[in-house]
DOTI-605114 format. One record per atom (N, C-alpha, C): residue in one letter; z, x, y; residue number from 1; atom name. Coordinates in steps of 0.001 Angstrom, whole numbers. Example, Ala and Ser with C-alpha at 12.3 -4.5 7.8 and 13.67 -1.06 7.14 Angstrom:
[A [7800 13190 -5690] 1 N]
[A [7800 12300 -4500] 1 CA]
[A [7800 13200 -3300] 1 C]
[S [7080 12850 -2250] 2 N]
[S [7140 13670 -1060] 2 CA]
[S [7870 12900 30] 2 C]
END
This chain:
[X [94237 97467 103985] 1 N]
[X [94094 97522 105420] 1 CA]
[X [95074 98558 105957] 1 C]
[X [94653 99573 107111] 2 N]
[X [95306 100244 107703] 2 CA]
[X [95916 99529 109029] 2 C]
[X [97001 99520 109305] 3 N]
[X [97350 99151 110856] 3 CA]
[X [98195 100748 111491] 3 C]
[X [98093 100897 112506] 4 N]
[X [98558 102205 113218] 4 CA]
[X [98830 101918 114150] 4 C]
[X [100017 102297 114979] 5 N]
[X [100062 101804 116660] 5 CA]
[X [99854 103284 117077] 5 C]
[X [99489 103544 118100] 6 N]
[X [99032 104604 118863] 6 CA]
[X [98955 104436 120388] 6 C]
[X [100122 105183 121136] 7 N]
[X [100095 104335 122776] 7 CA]
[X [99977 103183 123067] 7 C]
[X [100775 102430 122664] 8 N]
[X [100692 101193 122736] 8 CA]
[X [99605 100516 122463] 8 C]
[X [98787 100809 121118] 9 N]
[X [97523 100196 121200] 9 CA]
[X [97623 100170 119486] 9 C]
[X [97067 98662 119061] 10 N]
[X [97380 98450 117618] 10 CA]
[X [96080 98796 116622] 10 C]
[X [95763 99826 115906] 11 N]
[X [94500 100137 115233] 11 CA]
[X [94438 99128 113762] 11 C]
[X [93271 98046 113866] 12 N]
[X [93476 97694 112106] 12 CA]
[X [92102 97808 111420] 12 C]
[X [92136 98472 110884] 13 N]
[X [91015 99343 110226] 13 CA]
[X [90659 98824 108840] 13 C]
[X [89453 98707 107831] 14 N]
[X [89590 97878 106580] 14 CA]
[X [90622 97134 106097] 14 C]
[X [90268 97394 105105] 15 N]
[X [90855 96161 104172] 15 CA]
[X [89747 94919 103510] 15 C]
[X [90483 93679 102808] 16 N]
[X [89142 92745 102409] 16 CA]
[X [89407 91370 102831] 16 C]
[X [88823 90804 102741] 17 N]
[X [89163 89176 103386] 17 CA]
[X [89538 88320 102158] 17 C]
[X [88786 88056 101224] 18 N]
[X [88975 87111 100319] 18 CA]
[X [89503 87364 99352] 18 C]
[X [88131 87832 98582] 19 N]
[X [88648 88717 96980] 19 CA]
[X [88018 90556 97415] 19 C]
[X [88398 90754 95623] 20 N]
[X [88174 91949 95876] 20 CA]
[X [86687 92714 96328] 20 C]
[X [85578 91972 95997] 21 N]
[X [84421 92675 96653] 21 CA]
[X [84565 92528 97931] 21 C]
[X [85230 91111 98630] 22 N]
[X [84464 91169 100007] 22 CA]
[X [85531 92044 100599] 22 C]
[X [85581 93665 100593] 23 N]
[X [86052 94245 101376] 23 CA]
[X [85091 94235 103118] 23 C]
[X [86192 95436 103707] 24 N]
[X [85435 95789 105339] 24 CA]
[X [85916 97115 105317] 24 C]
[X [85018 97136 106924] 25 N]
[X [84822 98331 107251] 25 CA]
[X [85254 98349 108605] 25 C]
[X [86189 97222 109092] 26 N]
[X [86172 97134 110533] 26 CA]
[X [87163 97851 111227] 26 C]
[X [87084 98234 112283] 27 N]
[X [88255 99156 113091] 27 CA]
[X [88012 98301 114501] 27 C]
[X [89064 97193 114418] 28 N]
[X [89810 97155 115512] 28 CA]
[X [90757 97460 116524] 28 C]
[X [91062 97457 118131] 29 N]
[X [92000 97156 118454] 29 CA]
[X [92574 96500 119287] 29 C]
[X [93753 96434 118830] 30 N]
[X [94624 95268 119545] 30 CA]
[X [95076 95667 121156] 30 C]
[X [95360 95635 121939] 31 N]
[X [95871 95848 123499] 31 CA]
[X [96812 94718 123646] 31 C]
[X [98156 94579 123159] 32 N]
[X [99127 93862 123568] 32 CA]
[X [99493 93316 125220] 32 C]
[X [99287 94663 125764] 33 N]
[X [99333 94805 127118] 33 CA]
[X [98352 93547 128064] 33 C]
[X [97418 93857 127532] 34 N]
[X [96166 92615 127717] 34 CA]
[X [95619 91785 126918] 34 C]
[X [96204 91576 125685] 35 N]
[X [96189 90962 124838] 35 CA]
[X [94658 90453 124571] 35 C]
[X [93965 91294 123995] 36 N]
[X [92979 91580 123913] 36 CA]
[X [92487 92548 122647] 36 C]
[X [91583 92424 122041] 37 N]
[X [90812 93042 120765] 37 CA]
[X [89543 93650 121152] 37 C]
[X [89575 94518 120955] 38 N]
[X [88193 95516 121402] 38 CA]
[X [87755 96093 119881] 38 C]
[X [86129 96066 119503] 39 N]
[X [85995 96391 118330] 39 CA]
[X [85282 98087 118396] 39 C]
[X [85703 98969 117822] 40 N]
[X [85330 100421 117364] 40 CA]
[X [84232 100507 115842] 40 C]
[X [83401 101455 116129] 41 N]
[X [82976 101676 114968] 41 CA]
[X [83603 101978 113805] 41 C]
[X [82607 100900 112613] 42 N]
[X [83442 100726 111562] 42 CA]
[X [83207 101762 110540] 42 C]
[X [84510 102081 109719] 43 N]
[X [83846 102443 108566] 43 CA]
[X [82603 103040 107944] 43 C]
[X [81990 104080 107245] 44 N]
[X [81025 104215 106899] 44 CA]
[X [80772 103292 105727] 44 C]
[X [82097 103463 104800] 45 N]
[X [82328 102985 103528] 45 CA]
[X [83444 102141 103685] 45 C]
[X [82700 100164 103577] 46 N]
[X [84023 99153 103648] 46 CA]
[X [84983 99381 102447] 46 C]
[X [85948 99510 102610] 47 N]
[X [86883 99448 101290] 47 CA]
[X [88406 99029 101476] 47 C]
[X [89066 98574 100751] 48 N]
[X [89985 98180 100657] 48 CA]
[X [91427 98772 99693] 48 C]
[X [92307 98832 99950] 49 N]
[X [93513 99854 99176] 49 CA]
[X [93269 100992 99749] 49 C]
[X [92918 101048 101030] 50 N]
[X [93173 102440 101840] 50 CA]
[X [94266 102459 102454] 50 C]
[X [94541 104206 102829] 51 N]
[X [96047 104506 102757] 51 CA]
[X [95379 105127 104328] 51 C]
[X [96581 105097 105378] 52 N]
[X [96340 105982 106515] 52 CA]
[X [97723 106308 107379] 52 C]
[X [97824 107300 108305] 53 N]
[X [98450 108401 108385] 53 CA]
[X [97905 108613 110273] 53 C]
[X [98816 108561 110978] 54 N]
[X [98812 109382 112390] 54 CA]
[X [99279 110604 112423] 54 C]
[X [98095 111656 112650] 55 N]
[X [98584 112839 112227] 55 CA]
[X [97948 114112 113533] 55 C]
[X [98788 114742 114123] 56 N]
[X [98312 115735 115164] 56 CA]
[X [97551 115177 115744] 56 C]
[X [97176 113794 116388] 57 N]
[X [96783 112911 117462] 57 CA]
[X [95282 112133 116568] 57 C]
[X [95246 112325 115419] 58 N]
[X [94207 112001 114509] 58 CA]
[X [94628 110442 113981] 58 C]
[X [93739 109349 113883] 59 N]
[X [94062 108390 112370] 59 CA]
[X [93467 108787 111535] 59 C]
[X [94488 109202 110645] 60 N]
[X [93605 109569 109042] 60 CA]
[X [93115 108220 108541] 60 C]
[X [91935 107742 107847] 61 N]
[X [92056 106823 106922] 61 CA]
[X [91380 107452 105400] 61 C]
[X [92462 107551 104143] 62 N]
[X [91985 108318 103211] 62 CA]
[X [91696 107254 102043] 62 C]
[X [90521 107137 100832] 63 N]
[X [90344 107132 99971] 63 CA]
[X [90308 104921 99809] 63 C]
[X [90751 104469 98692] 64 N]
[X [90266 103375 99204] 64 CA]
[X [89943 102509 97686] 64 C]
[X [89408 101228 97532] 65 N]
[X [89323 100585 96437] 65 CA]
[X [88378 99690 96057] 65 C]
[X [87424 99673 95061] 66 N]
[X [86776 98279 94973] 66 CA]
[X [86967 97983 93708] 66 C]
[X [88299 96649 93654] 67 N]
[X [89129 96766 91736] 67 CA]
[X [87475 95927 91039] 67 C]
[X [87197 96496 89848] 68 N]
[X [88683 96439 88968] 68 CA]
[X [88805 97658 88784] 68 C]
[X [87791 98674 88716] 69 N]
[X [88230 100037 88705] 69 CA]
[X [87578 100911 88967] 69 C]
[X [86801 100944 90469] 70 N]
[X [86030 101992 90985] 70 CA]
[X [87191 102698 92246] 70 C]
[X [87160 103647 92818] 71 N]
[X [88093 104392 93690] 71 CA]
[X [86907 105108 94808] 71 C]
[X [87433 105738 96004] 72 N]
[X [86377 105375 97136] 72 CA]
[X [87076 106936 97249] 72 C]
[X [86637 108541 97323] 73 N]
[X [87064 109564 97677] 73 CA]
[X [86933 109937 99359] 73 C]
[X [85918 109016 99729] 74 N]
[X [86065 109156 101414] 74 CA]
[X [87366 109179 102468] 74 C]
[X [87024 109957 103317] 75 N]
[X [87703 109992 104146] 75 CA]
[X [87398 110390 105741] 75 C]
[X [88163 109623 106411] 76 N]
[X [87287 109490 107936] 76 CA]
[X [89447 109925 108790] 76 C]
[X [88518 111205 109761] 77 N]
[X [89517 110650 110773] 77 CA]
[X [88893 110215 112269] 77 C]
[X [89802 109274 112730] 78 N]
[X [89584 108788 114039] 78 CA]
[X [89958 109652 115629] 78 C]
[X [89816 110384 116318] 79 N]
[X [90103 110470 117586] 79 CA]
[X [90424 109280 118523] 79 C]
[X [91901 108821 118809] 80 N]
[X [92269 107331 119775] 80 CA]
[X [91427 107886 120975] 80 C]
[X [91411 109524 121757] 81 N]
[X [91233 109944 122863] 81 CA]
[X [90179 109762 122996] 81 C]
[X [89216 110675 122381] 82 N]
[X [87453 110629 122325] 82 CA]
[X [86831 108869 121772] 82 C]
[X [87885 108435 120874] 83 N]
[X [87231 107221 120180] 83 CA]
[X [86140 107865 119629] 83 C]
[X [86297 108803 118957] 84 N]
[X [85130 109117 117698] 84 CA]
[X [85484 108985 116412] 84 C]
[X [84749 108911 115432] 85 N]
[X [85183 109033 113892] 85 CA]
[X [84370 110094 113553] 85 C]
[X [85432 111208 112667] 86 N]
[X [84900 112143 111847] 86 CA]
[X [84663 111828 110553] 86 C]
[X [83486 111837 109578] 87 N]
[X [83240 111212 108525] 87 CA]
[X [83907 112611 107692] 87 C]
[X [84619 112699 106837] 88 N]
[X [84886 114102 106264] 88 CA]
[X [83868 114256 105189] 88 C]
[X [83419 113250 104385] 89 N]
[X [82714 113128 103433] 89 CA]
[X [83587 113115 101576] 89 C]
[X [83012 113058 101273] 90 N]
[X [83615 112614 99694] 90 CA]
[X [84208 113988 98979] 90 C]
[X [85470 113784 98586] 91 N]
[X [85970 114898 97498] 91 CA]
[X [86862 115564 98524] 91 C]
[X [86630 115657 99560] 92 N]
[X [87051 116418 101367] 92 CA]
[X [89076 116731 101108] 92 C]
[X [90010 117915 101076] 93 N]
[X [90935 117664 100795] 93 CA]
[X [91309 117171 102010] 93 C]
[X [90990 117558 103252] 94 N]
[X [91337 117304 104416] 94 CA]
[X [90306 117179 106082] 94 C]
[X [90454 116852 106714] 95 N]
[X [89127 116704 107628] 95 CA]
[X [89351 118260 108180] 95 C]
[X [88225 118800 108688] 96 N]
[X [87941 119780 108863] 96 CA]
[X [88760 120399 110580] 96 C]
[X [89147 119343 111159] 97 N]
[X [89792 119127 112594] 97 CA]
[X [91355 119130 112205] 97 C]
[X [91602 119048 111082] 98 N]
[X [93253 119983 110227] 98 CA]
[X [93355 121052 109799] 98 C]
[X [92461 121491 109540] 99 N]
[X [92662 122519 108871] 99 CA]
[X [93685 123794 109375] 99 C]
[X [94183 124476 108579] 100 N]
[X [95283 125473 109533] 100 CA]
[X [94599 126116 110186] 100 C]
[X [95075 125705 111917] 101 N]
[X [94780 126874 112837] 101 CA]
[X [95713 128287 113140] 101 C]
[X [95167 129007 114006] 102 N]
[X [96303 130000 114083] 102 CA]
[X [96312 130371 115185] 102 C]
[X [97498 130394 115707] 103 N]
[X [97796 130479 117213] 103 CA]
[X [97505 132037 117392] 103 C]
END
């Protein structure tokens, strides 16, 4: 499971509930402020043992697990602003909305 705070707002993104198949795909968030859960589109690919990263106003969520020994190369970043998800697609070193710009 990923958790991220972002402006005061708590992102929790996969992870699995039970065992290891029943992963997710869910992207919640939390609003402390109003204490309140609002649900975002999930995941393309539910998985679990994902790693994620707030990066140049992006949530990365990279790569991912279904044991005993398959590995998930996807990768999605999130926009908090737009509330969109960029699917990068599989093998992807980086989402395409990183890549070096040049001033």
């Amino acid at each position: 499971m990923v958790v991220i705070a972002v402006d005061g707002k708590i992102h929790v993104i996969g992870g699995r509930f039970k065992g290891p198949a029943d992963r997710t795909g869910l992207h919640d968030i939390y609003d402390p402020a109003t204490d309140t859960w609002t649900a975002r589109a999930p995941l393309p690919t539910p998985r679990s043992g994902l790693v994620g990263a707030y990066y140049h106003g992006l949530i990365l969520v990279l790569g991912g697990e279904l044991p005993p020994d398959h590995t998930f190369p996807e990768n999605e970043a999130f926009d908090p602003k737009n509330q969109s998800l960029d699917h990068t697609g599989a093998n992807a070193t980086r989402p395409a909305r990183l890549r070096r710009r040049r001033d």
